[in-house]
N, C-alpha and C positions, 0 to 999 in steps of 0.2 A: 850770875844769878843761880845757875847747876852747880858750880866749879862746886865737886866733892861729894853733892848729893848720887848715893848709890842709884837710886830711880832714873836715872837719864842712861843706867847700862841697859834698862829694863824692856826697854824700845822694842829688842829686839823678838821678846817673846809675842808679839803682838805682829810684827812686819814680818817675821820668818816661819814662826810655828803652827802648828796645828792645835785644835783645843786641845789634845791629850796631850802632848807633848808640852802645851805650855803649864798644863795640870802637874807633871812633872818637875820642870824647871822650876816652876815657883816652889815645891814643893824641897828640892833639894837645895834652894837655893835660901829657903828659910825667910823668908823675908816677911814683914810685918804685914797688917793692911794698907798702911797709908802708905808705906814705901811702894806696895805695889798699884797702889793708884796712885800715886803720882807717874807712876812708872806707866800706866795707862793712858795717861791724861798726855804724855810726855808722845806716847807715839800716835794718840790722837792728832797733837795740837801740830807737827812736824808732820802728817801726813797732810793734814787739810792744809796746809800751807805748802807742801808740793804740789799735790793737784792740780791747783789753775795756773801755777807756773810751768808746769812739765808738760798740759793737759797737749798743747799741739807737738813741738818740740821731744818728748822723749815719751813715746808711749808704754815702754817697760816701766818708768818711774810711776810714771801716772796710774798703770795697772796695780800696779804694789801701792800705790795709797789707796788705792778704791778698796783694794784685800785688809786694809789693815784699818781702814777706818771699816767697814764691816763686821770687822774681827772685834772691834773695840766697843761697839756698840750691841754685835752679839755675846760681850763675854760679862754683861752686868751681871752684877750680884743681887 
């Protein structure tokens, strides 16, 4: 359903970055609107879907979806 789509590299600016720094990244990385909302949408939808699997079991995983869906819902346009 991804296999190829550039947006599923995009994850990462959303699970690892800072707002300035993903301000950047998009920025050199040039990328359209919808590539980069898909590319949001992409580390929303893999974040909420670790949560309640990790939520006992792996508490770093868990904390980095709680950062990144944050991240995804503080970073609307």
């Amino acid at each position: 359903m991804a296999s190829g789509d550039p947006a599923c590299d995009l994850q990462v600016a959303w699970n690892l970055l800072t707002p300035a720094a993903r301000a950047r990244f998009r920025q050199r990385l040039a990328v359209d609107d919808a590539t980069w909302e898909r590319g949001r949408g992409w580390a929303l939808s893999v974040a909420l879907i670790q949560l309640p699997y990790y939520r006992d079991t792996n508490p770093g995983l868990a904390a980095n979806s709680r950062h990144t869906i944050a991240a995804v819902l503080a970073d609307r346009q």
